[in-house]
C-alpha positions in Angstrom: -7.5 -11.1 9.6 -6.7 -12.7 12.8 -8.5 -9.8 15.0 -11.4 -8.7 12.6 -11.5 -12.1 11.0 -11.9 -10.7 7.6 -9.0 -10.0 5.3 -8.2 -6.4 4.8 -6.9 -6.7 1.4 -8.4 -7.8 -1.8 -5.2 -9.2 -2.6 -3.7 -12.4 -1.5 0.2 -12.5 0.0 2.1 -15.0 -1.9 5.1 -16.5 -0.1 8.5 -15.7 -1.4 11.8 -16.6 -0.6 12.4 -13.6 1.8 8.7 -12.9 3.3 5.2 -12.5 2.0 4.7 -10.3 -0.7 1.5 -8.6 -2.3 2.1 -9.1 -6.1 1.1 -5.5 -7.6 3.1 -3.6 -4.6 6.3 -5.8 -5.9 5.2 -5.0 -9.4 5.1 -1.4 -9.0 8.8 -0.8 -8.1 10.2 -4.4 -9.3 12.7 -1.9 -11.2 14.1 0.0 -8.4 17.8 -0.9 -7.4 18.1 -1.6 -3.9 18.3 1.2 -1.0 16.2 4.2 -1.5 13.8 4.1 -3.9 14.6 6.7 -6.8 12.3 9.8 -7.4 11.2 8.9 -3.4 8.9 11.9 -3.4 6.9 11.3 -6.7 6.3 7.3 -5.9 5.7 8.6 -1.9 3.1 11.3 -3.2 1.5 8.6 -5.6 1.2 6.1 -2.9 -0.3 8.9 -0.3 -3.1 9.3 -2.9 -4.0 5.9 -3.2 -3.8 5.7 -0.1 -6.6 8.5 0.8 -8.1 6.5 -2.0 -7.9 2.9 -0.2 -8.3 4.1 3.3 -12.0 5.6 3.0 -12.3 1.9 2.0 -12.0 1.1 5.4 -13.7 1.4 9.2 -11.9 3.2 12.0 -10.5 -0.7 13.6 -9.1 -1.5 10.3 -7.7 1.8 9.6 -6.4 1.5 13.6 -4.4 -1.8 13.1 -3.0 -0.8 10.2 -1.7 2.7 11.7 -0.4 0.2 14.7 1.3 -1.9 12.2 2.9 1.0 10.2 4.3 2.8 13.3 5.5 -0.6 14.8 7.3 -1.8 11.7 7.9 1.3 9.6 11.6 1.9 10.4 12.7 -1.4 9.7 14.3 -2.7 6.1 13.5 -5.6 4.1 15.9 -7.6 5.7 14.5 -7.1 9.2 11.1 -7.7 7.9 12.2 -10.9 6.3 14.3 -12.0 9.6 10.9 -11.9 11.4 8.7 -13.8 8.9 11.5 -16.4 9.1 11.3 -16.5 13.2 10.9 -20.0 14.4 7.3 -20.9 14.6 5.5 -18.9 12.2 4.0 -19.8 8.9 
């Protein structure tokens, strides 16, 4: 939103306890233990189609800040992620 200022999702983040969180991701694998995310190739498959779906739903900026954001952030877990949206001076 900050570059294009327009929001890429039609979803708002709500803020949680340990970071911002798009409601119907967290619904969609609310009952997964933690770690590794069980039958990881049928949920990764199902998100790669929606993903073909969502992506045609944007232009090539968009889709480029989101590949940047995936390949900067990717590797990191939950509790990295969270350690940054807690860094002093952000929202």
């Amino acid at each position: 939103m900050a570059l294009l200022n327009k929001p890429l999702a039609d979803e708002y983040a709500e803020a949680w306890k340990f970071g911002p969180v798009f409601p119907s991701i967290y619904h969609e694998f609310k009952y997964e233990k933690p770690g590794p995310i069980k039958n990881k190739a049928q949920k990764a498959n199902m998100m790669n189609n929606m993903l073909e779906d969502f992506s045609s739903n944007f232009d090539k900026n968009e889709r480029t800040i989101m590949e940047f954001t995936h390949k900067k952030y990717r590797k990191l877990d939950g509790w990295k992620l969270s350690a940054i949206t807690h860094a002093k001076d952000t929202p």
